[in-house]
MMTF fields as JSON, N, C-alpha, C and O atoms, coordinates in Angstrom:
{
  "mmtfVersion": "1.0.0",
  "mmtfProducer": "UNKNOWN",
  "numBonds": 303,
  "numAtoms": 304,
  "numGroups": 76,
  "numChains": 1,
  "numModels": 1,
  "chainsPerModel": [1],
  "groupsPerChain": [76],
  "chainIdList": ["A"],
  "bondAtomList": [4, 2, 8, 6, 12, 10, 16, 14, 20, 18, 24, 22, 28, 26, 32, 30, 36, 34, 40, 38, 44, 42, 48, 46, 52, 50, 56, 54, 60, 58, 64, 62, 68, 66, 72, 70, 76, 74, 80, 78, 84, 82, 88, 86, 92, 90, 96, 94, 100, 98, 104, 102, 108, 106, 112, 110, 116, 114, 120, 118, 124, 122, 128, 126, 132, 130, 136, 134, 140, 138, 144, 142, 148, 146, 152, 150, 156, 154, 160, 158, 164, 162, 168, 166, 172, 170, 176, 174, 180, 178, 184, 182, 188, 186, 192, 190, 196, 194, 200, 198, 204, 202, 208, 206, 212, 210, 216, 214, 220, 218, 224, 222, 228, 226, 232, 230, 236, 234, 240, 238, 244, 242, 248, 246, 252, 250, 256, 254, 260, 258, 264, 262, 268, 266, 272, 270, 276, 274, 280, 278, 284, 282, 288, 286, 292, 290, 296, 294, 300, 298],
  "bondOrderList": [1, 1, 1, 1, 1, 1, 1, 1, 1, 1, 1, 1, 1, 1, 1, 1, 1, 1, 1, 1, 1, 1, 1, 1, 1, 1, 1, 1, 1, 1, 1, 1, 1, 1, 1, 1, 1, 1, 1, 1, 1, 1, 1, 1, 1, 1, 1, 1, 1, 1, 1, 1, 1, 1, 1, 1, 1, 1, 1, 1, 1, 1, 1, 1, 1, 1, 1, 1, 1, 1, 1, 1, 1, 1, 1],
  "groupList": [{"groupName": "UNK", "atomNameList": ["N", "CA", "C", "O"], "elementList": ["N", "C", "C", "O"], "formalChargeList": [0, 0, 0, 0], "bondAtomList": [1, 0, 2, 1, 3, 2], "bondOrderList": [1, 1, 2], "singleLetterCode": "X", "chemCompType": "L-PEPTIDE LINKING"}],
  "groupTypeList": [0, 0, 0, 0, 0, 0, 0, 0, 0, 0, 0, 0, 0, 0, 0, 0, 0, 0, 0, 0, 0, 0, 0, 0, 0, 0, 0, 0, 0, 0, 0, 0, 0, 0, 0, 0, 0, 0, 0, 0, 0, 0, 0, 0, 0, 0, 0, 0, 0, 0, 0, 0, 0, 0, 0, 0, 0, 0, 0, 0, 0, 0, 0, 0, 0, 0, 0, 0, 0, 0, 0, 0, 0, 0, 0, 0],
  "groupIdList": [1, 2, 3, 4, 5, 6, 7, 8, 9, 10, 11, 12, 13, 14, 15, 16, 17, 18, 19, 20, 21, 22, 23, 24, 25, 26, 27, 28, 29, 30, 31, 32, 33, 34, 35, 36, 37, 38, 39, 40, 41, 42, 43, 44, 45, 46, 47, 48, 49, 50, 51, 52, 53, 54, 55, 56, 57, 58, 59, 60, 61, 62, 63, 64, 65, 66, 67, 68, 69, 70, 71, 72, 73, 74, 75, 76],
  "secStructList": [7, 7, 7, 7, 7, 7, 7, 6, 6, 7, 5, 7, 7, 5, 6, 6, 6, 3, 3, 3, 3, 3, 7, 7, 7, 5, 6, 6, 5, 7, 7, 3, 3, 3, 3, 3, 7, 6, 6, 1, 7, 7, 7, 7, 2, 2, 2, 2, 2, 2, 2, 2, 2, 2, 2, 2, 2, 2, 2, 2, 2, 2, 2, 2, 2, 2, 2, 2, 2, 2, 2, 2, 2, 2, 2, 7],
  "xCoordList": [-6.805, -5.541, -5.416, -6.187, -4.556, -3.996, -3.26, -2.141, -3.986, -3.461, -2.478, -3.007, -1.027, -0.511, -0.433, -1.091, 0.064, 0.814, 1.867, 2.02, 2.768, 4.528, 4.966, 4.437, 5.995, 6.463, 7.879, 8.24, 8.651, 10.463, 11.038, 10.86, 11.585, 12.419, 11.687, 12.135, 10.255, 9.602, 9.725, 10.348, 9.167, 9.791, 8.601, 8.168, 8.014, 7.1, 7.547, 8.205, 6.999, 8.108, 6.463, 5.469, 6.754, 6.34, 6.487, 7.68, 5.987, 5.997, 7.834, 8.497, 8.185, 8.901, 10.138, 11.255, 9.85, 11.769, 11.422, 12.436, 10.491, 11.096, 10.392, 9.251, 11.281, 11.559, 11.031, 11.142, 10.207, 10.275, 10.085, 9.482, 11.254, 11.384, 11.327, 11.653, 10.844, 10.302, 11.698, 12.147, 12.381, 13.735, 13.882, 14.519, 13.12, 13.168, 11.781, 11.113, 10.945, 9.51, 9.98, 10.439, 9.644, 10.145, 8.72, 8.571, 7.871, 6.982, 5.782, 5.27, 5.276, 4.856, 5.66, 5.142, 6.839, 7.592, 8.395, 8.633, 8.582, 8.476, 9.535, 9.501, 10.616, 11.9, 11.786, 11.785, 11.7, 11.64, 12.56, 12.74, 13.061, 14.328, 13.32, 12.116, 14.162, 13.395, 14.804, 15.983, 14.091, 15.409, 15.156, 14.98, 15.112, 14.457, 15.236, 16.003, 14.987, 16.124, 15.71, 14.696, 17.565, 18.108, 16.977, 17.252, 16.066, 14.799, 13.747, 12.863, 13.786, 12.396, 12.8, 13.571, 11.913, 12.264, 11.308, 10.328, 12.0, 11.086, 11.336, 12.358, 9.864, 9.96, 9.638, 8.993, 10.01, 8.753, 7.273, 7.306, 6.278, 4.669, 4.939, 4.535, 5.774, 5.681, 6.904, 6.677, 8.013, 8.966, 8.364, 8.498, 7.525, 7.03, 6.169, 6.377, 5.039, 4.19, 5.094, 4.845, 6.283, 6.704, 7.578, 7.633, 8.139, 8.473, 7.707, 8.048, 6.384, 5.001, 4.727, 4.689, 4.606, 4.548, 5.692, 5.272, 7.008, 7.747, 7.705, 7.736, 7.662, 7.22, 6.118, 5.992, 5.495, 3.882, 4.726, 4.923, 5.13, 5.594, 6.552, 6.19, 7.488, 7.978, 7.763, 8.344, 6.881, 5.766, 5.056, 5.097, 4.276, 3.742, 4.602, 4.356, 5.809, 6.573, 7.606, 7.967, 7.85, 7.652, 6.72, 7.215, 5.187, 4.434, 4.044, 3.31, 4.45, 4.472, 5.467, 5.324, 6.595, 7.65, 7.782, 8.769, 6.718, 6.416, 5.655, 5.788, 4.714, 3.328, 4.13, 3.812, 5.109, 5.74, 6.536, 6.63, 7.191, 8.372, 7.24, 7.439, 5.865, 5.191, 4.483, 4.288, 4.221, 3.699, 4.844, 4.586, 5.778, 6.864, 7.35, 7.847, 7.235, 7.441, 6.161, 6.257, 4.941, 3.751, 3.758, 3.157, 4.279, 4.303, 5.155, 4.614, 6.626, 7.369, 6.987, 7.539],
  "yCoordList": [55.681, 56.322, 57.546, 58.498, 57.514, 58.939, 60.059, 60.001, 61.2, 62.163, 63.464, 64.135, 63.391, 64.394, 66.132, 66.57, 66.614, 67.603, 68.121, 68.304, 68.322, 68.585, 69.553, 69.739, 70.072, 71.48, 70.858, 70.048, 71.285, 71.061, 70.85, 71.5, 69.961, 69.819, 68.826, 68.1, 69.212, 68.069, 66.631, 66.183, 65.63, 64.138, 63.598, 64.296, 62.325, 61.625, 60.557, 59.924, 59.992, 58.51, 58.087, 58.735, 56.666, 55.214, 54.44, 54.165, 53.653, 52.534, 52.271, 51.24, 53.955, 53.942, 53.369, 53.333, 52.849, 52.177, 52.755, 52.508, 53.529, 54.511, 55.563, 55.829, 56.315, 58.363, 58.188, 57.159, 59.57, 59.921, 61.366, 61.781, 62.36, 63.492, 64.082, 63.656, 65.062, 65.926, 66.463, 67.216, 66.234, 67.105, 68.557, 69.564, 68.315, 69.269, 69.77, 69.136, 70.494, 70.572, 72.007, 73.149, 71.304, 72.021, 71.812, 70.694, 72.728, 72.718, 71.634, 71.996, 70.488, 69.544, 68.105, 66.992, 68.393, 67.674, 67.902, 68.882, 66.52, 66.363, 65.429, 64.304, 66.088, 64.701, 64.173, 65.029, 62.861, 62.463, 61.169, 60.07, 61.957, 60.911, 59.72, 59.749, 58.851, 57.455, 57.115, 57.463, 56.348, 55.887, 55.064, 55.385, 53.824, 52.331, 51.395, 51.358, 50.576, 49.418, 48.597, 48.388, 47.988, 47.414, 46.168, 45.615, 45.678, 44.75, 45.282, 44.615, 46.305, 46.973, 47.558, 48.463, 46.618, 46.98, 48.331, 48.552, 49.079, 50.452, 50.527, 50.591, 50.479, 50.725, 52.01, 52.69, 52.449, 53.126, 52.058, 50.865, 52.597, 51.848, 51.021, 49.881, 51.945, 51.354, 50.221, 49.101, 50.572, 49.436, 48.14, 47.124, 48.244, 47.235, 46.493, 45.28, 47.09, 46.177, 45.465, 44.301, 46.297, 45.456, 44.081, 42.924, 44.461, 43.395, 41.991, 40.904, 42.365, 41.669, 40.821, 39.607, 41.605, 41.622, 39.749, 38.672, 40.167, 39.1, 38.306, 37.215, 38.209, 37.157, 36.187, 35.095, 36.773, 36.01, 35.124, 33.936, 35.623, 34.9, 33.937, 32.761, 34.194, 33.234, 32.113, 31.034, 32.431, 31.292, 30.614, 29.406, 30.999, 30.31, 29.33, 28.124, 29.963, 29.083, 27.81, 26.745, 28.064, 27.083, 25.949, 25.046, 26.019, 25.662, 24.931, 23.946, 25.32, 24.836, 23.537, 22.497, 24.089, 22.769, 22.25, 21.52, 22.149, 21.209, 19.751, 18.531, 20.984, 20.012, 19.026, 17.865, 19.81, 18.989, 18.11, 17.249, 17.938, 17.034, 15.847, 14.743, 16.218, 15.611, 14.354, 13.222, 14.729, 14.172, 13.582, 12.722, 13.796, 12.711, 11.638, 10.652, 11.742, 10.464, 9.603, 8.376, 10.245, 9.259, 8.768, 7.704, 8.944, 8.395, 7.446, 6.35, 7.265, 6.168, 5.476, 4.41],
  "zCoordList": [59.206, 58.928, 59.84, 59.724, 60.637, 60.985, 60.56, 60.051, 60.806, 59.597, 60.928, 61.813, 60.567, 61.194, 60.761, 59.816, 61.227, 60.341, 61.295, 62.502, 59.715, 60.898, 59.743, 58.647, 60.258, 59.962, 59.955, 60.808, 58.943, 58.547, 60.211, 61.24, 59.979, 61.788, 62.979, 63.867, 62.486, 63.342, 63.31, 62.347, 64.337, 63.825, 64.651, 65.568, 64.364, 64.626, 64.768, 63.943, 66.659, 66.376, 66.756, 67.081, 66.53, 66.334, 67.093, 66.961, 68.092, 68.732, 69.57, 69.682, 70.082, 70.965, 70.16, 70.675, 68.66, 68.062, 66.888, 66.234, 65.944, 65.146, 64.877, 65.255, 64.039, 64.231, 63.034, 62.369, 62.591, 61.208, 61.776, 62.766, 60.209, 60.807, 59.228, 58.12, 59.663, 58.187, 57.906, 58.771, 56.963, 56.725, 55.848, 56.16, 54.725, 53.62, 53.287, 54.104, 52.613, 52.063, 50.452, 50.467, 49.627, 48.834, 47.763, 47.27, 47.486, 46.535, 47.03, 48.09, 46.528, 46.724, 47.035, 47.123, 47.151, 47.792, 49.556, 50.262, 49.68, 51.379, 51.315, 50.818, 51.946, 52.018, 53.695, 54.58, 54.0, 55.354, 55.57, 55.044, 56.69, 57.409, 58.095, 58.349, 58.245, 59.156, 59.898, 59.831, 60.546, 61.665, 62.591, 63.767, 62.103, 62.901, 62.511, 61.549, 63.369, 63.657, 62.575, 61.909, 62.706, 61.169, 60.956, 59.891, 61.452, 61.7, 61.081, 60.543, 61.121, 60.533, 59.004, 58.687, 58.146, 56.199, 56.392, 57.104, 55.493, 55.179, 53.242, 52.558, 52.889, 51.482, 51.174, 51.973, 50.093, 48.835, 48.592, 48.895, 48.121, 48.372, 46.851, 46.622, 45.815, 44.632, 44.505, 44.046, 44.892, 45.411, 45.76, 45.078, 47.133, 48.057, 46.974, 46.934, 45.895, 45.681, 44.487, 44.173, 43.753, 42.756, 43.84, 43.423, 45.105, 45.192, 45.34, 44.874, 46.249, 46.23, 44.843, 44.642, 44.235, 42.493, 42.017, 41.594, 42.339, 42.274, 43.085, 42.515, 43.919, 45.042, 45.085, 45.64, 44.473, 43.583, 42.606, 42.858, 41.686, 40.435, 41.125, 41.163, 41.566, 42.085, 42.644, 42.521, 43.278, 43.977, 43.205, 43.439, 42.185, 40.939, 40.298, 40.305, 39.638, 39.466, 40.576, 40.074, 41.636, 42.441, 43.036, 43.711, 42.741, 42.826, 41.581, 41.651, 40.59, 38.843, 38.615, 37.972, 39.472, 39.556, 40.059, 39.976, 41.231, 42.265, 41.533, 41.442, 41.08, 40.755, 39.147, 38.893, 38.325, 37.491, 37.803, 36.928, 38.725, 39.536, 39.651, 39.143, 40.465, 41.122, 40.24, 40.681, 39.186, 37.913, 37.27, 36.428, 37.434, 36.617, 37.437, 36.892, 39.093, 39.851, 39.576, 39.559, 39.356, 39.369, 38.427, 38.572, 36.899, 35.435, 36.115, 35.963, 37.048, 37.122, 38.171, 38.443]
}
């Protein structure tokens, strides 16, 4: 992991297509702008894993109604 440090106003870009720029710092909070192309998803960490989270299940159950479809052509 690389560890920066930036000061309100500063901005850290990335692989030449995106910015991150420290906007606000208020207490233990840190508000930061991003600014990368409409291609590149940017989450929250807790967002990302709940979507992870559903994407699993989903898959389970696609895989559930696979394997049930699959078993009712072989009974006929």
């Amino acid at each position: 992991m690389l560890i920066l440090s930036r000061r309100k106003d500063e901005t850290i870009i990335i692989d030449d297509k995106i910015e991150i720029s420290i906007v606000d710092i208020k207490g233990d909070q840190v508000k930061l702008g991003i600014n990368a192309p409409r291609t590149v998803k940017v989450y929250r960490k807790e967002v990302y894993l709940e979507i992870e989270k559903e994407n699993a299940a989903a898959a389970r159950s696609s895989a559930d109604a696979l394997s049930s479809l699959g078993d009712f052509f072989k009974k006929k």
